[in-house]
C-alpha positions, 0 to 999 in steps of 0.5 A: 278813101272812105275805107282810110277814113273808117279805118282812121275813125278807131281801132275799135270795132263798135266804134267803127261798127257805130260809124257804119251805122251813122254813115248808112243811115245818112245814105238812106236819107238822102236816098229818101228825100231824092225820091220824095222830090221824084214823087212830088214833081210826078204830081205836079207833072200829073196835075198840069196834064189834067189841067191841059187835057180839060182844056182840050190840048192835043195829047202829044203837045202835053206829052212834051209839056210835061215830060210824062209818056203818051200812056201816062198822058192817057190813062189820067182821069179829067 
């Protein structure tokens, strides 16, 4: 379908060339801000198993808390 549809767009290959251009550059944004969310919600994730650890809860219950690894869980400075 996507090829119909650049095909469709022109004849003309700067034309399409610029479609192209259009179409990866939406890609790669929509595949930086996918991954903005993934780093912010492993921050927040970060954080609450600080929080947890500083108030002594055992380590496998934050593991299911947070959904980090018992590794992530403990190479965290409290």
């Amino acid at each position: 379908m996507a090829g119909s549809l650049l095909m469709s767009v022109s004849k003309d290959e700067r034309e399409r060339a610029v479609y192209r251009s259009r179409r990866m550059y939406e890609t790669d944004m929509q595949s930086n801000i996918a991954t903005a969310e993934d780093r912010g919600e492993q921050r927040k994730a970060l954080a609450i198993a600080r929080n947890l650890l500083g108030m002594n809860m055992p380590l496998d219950q934050i593991v299911t808390a947070t959904g980090l690894t018992r590794e992530e869980v403990e190479n965290l400075d409290v």
